[in-house]
C-alpha positions in Angstrom: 163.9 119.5 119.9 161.2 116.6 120.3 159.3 118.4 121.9 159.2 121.5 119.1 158.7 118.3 116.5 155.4 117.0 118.6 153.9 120.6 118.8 154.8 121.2 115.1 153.1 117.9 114.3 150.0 118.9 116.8 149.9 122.5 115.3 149.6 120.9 111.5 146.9 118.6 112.3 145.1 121.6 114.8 145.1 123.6 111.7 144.1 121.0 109.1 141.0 120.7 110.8 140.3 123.7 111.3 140.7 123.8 107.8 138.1 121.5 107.0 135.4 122.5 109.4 135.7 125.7 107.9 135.6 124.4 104.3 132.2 122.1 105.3 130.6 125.2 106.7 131.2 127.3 103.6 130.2 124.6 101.6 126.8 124.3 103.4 126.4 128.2 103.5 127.2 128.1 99.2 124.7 125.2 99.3 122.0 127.1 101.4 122.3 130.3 99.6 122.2 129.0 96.1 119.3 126.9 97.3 117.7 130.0 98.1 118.2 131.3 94.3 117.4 128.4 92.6 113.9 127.6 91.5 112.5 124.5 91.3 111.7 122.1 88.4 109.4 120.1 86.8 110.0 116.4 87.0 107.8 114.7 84.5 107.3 111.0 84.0 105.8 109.0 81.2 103.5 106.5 82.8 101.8 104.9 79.8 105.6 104.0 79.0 105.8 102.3 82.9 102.9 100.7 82.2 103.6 99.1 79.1 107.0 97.7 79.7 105.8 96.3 82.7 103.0 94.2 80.8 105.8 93.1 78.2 108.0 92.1 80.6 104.8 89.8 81.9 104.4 88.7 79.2 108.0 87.7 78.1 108.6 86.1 81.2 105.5 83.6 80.9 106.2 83.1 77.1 108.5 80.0 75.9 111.4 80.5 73.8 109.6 80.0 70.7 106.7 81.9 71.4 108.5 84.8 72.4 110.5 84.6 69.0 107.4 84.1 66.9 106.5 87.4 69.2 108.8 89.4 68.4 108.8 88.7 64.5 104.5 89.7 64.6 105.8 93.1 66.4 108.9 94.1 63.8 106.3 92.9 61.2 103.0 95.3 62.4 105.9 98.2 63.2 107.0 97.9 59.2 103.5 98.1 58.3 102.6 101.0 60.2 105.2 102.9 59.3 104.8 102.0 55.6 101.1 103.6 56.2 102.3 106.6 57.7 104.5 107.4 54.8 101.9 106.3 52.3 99.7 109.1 54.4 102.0 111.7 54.3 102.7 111.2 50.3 99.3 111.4 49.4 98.5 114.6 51.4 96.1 112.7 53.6 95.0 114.3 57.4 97.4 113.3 59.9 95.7 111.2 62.6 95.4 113.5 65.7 98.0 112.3 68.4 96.9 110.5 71.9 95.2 112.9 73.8 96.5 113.6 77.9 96.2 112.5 81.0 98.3 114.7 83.2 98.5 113.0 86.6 99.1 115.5 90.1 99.7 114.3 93.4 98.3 116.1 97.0 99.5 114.7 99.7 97.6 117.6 102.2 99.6 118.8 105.4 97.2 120.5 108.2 98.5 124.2 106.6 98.5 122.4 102.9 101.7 124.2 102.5 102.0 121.8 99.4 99.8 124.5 97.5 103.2 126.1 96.4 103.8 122.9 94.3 100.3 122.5 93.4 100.3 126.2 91.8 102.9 125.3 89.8 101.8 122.4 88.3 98.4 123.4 87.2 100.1 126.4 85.5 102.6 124.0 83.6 99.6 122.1 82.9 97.2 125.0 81.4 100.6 126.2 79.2 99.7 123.2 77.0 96.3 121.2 78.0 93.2 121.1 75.8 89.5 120.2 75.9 90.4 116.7 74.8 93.2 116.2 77.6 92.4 115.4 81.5 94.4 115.9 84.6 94.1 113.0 87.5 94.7 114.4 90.5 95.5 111.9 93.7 94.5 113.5 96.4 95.1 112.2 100.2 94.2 115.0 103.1 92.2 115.1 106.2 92.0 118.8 105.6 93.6 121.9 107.7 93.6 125.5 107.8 90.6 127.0 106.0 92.4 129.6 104.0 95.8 127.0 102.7 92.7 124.4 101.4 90.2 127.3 99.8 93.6 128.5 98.1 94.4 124.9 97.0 90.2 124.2 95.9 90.8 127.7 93.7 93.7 126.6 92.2 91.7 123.3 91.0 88.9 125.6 89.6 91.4 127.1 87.7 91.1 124.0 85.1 87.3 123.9 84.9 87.1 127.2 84.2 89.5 126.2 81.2 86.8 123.8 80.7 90.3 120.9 81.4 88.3 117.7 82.4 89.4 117.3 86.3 88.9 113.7 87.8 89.7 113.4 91.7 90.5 109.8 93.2 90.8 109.2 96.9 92.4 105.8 97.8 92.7 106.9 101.5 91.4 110.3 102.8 89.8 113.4 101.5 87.9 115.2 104.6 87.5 118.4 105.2 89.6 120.8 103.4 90.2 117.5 101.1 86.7 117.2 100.7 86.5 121.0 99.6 89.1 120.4 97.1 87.6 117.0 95.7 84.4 118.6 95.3 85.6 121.5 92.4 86.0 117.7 90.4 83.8 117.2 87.4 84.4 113.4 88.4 85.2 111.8 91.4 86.3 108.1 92.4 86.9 106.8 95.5 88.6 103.3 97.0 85.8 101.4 98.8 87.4 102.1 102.5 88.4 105.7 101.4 87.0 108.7 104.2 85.2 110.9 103.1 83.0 114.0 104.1 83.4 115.7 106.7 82.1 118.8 105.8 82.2 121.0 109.1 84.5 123.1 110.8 86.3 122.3 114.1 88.3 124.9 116.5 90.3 123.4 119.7 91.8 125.9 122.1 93.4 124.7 125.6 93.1 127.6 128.5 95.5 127.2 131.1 94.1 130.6 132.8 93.4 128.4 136.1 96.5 127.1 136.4 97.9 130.3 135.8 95.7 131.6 139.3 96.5 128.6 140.9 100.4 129.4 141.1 99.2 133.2 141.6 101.0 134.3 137.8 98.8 137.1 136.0 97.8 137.3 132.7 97.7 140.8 130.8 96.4 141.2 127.3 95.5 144.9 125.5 93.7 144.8 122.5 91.7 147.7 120.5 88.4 146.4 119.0 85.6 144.8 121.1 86.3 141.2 119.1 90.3 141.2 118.1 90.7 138.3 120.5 87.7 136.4 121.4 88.7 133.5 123.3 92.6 133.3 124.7 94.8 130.6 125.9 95.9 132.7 129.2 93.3 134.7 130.1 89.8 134.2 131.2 87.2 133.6 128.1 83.9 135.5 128.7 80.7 134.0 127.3 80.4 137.1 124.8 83.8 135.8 123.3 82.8 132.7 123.1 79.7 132.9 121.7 81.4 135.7 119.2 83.9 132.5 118.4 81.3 130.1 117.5 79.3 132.6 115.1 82.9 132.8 113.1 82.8 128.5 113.2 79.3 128.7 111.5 79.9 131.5 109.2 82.9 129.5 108.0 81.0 126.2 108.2 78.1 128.3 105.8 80.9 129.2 103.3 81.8 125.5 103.2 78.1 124.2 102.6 77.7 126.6 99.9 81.1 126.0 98.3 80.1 122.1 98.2 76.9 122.7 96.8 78.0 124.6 94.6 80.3 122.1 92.7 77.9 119.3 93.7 74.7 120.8 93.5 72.8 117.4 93.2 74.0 116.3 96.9 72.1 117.0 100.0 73.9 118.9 101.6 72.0 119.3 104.7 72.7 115.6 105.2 76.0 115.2 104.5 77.1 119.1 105.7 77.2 117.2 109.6 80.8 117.3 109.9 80.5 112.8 109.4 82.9 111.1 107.0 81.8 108.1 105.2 83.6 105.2 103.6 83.5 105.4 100.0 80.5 102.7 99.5 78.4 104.8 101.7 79.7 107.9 99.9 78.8 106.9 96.7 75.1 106.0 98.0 75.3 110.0 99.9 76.5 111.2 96.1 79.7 112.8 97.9 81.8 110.7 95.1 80.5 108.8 91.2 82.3 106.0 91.3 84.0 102.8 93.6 87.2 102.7 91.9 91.4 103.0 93.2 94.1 105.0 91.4 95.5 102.4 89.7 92.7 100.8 88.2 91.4 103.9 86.4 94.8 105.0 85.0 95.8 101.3 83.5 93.1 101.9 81.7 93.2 105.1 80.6 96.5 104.5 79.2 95.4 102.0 76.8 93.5 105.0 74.6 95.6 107.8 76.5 99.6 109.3 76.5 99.8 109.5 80.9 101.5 111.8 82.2 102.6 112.4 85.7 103.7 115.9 86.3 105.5 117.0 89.9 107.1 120.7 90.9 110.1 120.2 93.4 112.4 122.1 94.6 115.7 120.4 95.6 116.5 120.0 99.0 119.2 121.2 100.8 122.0 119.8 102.9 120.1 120.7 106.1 116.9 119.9 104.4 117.9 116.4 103.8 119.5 115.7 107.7 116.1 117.0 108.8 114.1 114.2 106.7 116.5 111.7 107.7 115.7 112.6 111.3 112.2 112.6 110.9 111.9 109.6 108.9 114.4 107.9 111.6 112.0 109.2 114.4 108.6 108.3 113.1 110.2 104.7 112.1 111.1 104.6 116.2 107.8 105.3 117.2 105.7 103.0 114.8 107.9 100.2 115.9 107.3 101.3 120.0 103.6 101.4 119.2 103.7 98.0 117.6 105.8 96.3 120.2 103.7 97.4 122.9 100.6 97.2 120.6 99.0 100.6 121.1 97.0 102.0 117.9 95.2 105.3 117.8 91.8 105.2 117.8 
């Protein structure tokens, strides 16, 4: 009889978690596949209201007692009177006073295949639905550039707004190279951190070929293709010296595209001098012409939002269960490594 009572009582907590394994796993699959539904959404933030509660919470924290009461008393007095004008206006038929104009802020933080063009496109869309002449978008850009085609995609989507005639200003506070040059570029206005990198206008193609190994432990390599130049160099086989000359032309047609792109959008720069594939700080930069002015991020938009409404405007699309683990696994990975290479004091060069 005990025995029946032990395997009943094993049996009950066999099946309860079962039970619950199963329920996890649907949950995650109803998670996944309404993730895969769901679109994603625009998460916009007033700035100019960051900015200005962070300066009157300055400035109540250095004032006294009685100046802060004397303060507040000028405020609720210049509020009454403002809105007593307002209605005065609005009586009298008089024009109402034009609102703030825009500064719509973007952020690119460029991966190799700038898959964050998906966000990007969404974004300047939301932005075009309601911008005008008198507005400006302030994108933050930070790439060393990638695949050709993921950063021309992302540059076009940037011309989109000049072609709106939308006022675009760029700022780099770390790195815009390559492809984050060729964005940066379709800017009417660029700024640039002093010990921002910049340039880098060339084109760069790294291909390891393990075909000697291969002989060496007598394995074979077999490739069929039809068309004289489908593959022109390979990481198996043996690369001929028509293939790799045929390789490099493609480099230099691409880096041609690139030159003309830039010059383009910039056309005052010399682009034979700074088209070497070189990045610059941003002092030396600004002497080349690749950027107009010495200037971070935050400076420029503290004081645009004393005459502007700023705006920061971000696409997401909300992560997933097995989305998240993976960042927390990356994020608990790279934070391993950084502290191994500080411990033992290795840097990349």
């Amino acid at each position: 009889m005990e025995f029946l009572y032990e395997y009943g009582l094993f049996l009950a907590k066999a099946v309860t978690f079962v039970l619950a394994v199963v329920a996890i796993i649907i949950a995650i699959a109803g998670a996944a596949m309404k993730q895969q539904h769901k679109k994603g959404e625009l998460d916009i933030t007033d700035l100019s209201e960051q900015f200005e509660d962070t300066e009157q919470d300055i400035i109540h924290a250095l004032l006294t007692k009685e100046e802060l009461k004397e303060k507040e008393k000028q405020d609720k007095k210049a509020a009454k009177e403002k809105a007593k004008a307002d209605k005065k206006s609005a009586k009298s038929g008089d024009e109402v006073k034009p609102s703030k104009a825009h500064v719509f802020v973007v952020d690119f933080n460029g991966s190799i295949d700038a898959k964050e063009v998906s966000s990007l496109r969404e974004e300047i869309s939301a932005i075009l639905s309601v911008a005008t002449k008198q507005d400006e978008v302030f994108l933050r850009l930070e790439s060393g550039g990638g695949m050709v085609h993921g950063y021309g995609l992302a540059s076009s989507q940037l011309d989109r707004l000049r072609q709106q005639e939308i006022p675009l200003t760029v700022s780099v506070d770390k790195v815009a190279a390559s492809g984050g040059y060729m964005m940066a570029c379709v800017a009417n206005k660029i700024i640039s951190a002093p010990f921002a990198i910049l340039g880098s206008i060339g084109v760069i193609a790294q291909v390891p070929n393990f075909n000697k190994l291969l002989k060496k432990h007598d394995v074979e390599f077999e490739q069929f293709t039809a068309g004289e130049f489908k593959r022109t160099v390979t990481m198996f086989g043996e690369n001929t010296e028509k293939g790799k000359q045929k390789f490099i032309e493609e480099l230099e047609e691409t880096h041609v595209l690139f030159k003309d792109f830039v010059n383009e959008h910039r056309p005052s720069l010399d682009i034979q001098k700074v088209a070497t594939g070189e990045h610059w700080f941003g002092t030396t930069a600004l002497a080349l012409g690749l950027v107009d002015a010495i200037q971070t991020s935050d400076d420029y938009l503290q004081a645009k939002s004393k005459t502007h409404k700023v705006v920061a405007i971000k696409y997401e699309v909300k992560k997933g269960l097995a989305d998240k683990f993976s960042k927390a696994a990356s994020l608990s990975a790279e934070s391993f490594i950084g502290k191994l290479l500080q411990r033992n004091r290795i840097f990349p060069s």
